[in-house]
Structures are given as C-alpha cells and as structure tokens.
C-alpha positions in Angstrom: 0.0 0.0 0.0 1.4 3.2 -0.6 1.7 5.2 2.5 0.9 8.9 3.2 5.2 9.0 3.7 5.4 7.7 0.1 3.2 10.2 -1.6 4.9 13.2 0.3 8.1 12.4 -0.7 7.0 11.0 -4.7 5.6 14.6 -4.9 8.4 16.4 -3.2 10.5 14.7 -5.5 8.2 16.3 -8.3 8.1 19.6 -7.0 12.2 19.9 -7.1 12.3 18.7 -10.5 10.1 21.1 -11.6 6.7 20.5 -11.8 4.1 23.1 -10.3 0.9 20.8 -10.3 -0.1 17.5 -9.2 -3.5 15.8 -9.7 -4.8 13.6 -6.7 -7.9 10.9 -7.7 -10.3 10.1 -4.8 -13.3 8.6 -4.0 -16.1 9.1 -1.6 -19.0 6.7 -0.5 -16.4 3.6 0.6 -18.0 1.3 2.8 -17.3 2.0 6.3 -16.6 5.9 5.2 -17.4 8.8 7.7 -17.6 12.5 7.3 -14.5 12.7 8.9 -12.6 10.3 6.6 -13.3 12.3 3.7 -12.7 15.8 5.5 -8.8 14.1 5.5 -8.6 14.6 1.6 -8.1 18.3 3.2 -6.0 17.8 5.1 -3.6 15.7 2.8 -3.9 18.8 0.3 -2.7 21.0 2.3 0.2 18.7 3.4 1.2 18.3 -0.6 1.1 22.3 -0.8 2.9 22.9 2.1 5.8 20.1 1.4 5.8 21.1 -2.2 6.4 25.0 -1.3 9.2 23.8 1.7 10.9 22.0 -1.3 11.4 24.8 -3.6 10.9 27.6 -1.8 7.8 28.9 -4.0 4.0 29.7 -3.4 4.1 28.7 -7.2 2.5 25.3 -5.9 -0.7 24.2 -7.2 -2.5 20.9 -6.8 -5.9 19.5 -7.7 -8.2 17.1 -5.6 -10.7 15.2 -8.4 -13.1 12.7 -6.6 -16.0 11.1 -7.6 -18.8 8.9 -5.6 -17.7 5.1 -5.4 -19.2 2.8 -7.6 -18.9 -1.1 -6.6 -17.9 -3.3 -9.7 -18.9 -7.0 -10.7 -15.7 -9.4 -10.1 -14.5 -6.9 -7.1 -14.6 -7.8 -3.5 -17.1 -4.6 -3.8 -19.6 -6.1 -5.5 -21.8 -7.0 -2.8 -21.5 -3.8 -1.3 -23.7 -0.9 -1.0 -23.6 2.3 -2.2 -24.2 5.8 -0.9 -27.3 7.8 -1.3 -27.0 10.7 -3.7 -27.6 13.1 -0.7 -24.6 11.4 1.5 -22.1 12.2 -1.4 -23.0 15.6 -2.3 -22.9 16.6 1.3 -19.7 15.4 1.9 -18.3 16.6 -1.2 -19.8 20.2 0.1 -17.7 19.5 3.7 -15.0 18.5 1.5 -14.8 21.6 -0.5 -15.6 23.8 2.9 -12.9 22.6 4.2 -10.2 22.6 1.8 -10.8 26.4 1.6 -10.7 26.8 5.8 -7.2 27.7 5.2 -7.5 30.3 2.7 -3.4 30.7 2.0 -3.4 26.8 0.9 -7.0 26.5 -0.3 -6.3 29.2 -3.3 -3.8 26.4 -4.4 -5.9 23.9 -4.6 -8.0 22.9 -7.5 -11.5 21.0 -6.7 -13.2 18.3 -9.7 -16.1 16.4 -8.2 -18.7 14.2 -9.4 -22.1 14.7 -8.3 -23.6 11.5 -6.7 -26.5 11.3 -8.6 -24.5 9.7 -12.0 -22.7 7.5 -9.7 -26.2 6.3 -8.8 -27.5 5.8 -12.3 -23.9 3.9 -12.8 -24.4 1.9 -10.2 -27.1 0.7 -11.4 -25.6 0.0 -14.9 -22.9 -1.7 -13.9 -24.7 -4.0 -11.3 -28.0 -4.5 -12.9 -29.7 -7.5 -14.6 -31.7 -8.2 -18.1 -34.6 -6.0 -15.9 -32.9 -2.9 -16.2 -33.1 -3.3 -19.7 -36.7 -2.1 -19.8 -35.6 0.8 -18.0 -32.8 2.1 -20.3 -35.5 1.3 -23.1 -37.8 3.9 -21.3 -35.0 6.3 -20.5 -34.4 6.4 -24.4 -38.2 6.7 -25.2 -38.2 9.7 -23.0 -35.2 11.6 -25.5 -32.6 10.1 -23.2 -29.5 10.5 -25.5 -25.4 11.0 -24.3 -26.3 10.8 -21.1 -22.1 10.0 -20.5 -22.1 13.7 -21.1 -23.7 16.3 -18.1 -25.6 18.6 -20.5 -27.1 15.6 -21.6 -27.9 13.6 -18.5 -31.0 13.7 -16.9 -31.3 12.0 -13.2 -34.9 12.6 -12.8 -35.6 10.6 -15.9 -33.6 8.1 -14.9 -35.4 7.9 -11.8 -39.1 8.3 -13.2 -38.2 5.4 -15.7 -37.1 3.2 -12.9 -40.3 3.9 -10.7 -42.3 3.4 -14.0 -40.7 0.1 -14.9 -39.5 -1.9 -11.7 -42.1 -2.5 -9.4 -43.7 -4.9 -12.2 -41.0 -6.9 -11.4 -40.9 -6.6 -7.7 -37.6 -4.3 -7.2 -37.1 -0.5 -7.2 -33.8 1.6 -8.1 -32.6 1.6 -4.0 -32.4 -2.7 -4.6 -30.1 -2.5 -7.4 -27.8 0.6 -5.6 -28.0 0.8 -2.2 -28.9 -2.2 -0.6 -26.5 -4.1 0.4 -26.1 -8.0 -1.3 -25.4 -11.4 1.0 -23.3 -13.6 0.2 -25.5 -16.3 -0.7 -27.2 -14.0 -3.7 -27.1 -15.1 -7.0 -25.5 -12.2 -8.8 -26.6 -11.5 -12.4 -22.9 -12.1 -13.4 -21.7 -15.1 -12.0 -22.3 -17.0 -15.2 -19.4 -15.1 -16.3 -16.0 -16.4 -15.3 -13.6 -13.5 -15.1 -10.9 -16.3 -13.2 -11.6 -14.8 -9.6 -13.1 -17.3 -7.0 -16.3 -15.9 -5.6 -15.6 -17.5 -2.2 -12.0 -15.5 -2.0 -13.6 -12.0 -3.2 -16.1 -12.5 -0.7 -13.4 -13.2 2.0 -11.5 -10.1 0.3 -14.8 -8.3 0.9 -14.7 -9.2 4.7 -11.1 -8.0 5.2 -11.8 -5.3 3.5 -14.6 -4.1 6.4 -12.2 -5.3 9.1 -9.4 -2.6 7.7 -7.0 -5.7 6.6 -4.3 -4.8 4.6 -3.6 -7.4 2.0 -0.2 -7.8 0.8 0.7 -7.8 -2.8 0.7 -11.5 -4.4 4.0 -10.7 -6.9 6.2 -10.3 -3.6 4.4 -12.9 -1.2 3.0 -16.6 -1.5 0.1 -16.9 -3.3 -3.1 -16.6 -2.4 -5.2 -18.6 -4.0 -7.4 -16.0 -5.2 -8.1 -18.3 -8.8 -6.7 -16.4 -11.2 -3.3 -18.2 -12.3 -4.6 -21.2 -12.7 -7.5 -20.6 -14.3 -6.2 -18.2 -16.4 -3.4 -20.9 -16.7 -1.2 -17.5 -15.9 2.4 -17.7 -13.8 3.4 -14.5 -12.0 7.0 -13.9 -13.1 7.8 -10.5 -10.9 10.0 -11.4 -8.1 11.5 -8.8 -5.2 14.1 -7.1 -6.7 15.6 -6.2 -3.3 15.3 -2.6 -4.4 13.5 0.3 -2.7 11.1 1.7 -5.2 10.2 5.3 -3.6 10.8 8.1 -3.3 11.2 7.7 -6.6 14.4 8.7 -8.3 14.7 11.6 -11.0 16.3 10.9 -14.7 18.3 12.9 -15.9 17.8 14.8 -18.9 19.4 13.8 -22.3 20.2 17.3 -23.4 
C-alpha cells in the first residue's frame, strides 16, 4: 500500500524537478466511510502544498483534488456492497470543499473536480443491474434520453421516473439494485461469467476489507489462492528485486 510517507516524498521529489501541479484521484461513499474520513482529503492537500512550497521555496505550488462517488464493480470484492445515497455524497463533497478552503493561504492552491452523486447512482445501477434494467434504459431512451455520459445531456430525474415506472412490475425499485447491500449467498446477475476470480475469495476479500485488513501484494508474497493463475493458466514472473522503489528517483535529462 502506498503510505501517506510515500506520496509526500514522490511529490516532493516532483516539485524539485520542476513540476508546479499535481493531480490527486479520490473517491467518496467507501464502505465504512465517515464524514471525517473524507474531511482528510483536506488535510492531505494541504500537506502536498505545504511540502511542495518547503521543497522549492515557492507559493508557485498548485494541486488539484478530483473525486468522484464510489461505484462497486462486478468481479471486485465490492460487489456486494452498497452504495451511498446521492444526498450522502453531495454533502460530503460540500464539507469537502468547505474545508479545503478553511485555510485560505493553501486553499487558493488547490484545484477541486467532483462528481455529483447522482450519475454515480445511475452507474451503479448499470454496472450491477440484470436483463430488468433493460426495460428501464429502453424507457430512458423513449423519454429523449440520449449522451447521457455527457452532463448537459444527462437527466437523473428521468432516470429515476423510468425506474419507478418500470420496476415495481417486477418486484424491485432503483434503491435494490444501488443501495442495498447483497449477501453472500445471492445469485449475482454475473456469476455466469468467469472473469478467473473465485467468488468464495472476493467474498473473503470483501470481509477484510470491512475489518481494515491490509492485503499484501501477491507478486512479492505466497500466493493466495485467489483463482486467477490457474485458471487463467497465468504464472506470475515479478519477483522482489531487493530494491526500494520510492521516493522515486529523478532521470536525468538527455540534453
């Protein structure tokens, strides 16, 4: 796992070379996540300025928080999980942005991209739904639903009235494809599709994932049996290399 230590020094090491901006990618609406979890994206922003100003002796420093809501996938430990309500992510993205601006010397450094949480909804229930939701994108389109990748385009309240139009016939509603969490004994819509994962290791995975366990990367460790290598009849060939790999060190130009 790379440590808060590694990404201070990886972008101290950026700053001295001479770049001016970094770009750090978030989420919000992990399981487990609090207010207060977030409201740390601020505070490590703030860190990167200050470090990156001590390390060159400029306020020419700029760095840019993106984040977007979570979205669990099929074949991740996430998939059973649940997701945020569109009202939980916009409200901490508001706390978020509050807060990165409390300390207005760093805050005019720092860029803020978000994602609103009601796509992340609508892609949640894309990329988790079954054959049913195909009646519902069929409505969305018969309503003028068109690009809706693109935010001039999208419409979350048709999305929405499709949903409550189509789903009950079939005894489910938006809230049991997104936020409700699955068990482990569910039949997913996907797990006719063998993507080499075991199902019984993501959902273990899955449980040390809520218990905060940090799993150690298979290419430097004994296998886990997670499914993949033999399945995929794939042999890992990375080995430790003995060497430490950050901070990480600068190249020298060629002129």
């Amino acid at each position: 796992m790379v440590s808060e230590e590694d990404l201070i020094r990886t972008v101290v090491t950026a700053y001295s070379n001479g770049w001016r901006q970094v770009k750090l990618y978030f989420m919000c609406g992990l399981p487990t996540e609090t207010d207060e979890d977030v409201l740390q994206i601020a505070r490590l922003a703030h860190e990167v300025i200050r470090a990156g100003r001590a390390a060159t002796g400029s306020k020419d420093i700029r760095c840019t928080v993106s984040i977007g809501g979570f979205v669990p996938k099929p074949h991740t430990p996430f998939q059973w999980a649940s997701m945020c309500s569109p009202e939980v992510i916009d409200g901490r993205l508001r706390k978020l942005k509050a807060e990165i601006n409390s300390e207005r010397s760093l805050g005019r450094a720092i860029g803020f991209r978000y994602h609103d949480g009601e796509p992340s909804l609508i892609e949640g229930l894309l990329s988790r739904g079954d054959r049913r939701v195909g009646a519902v994108i069929r409505r969305v389109w018969e309503e003028g639903g068109r690009f809706d990748g693109w935010s001039e385009h999208f419409s979350y309240q048709r999305w929405v009235d499709a949903a409550v139009a189509v789903l009950p016939a079939y005894g489910v509603d938006l809230d049991w494809y997104t936020t409700r969490e699955r068990e482990q004994a569910e039949v997913l819509p996907w797990d006719h599709l063998d993507s080499g994962l075991d199902k019984d290791w993501l959902w273990q995975d899955w449980q040390d994932s809520r218990s905060e366990y940090e799993q150690d990367d298979c290419r430097w460790t004994p296998c886990f049996d997670c499914g993949v290598c033999p399945s995929m009849d794939t042999e890992i060939q990375i080995g430790p290399t003995g060497r430490k790999l950050l901070p990480l060190t600068p190249v020298a130009s060629a002129r």
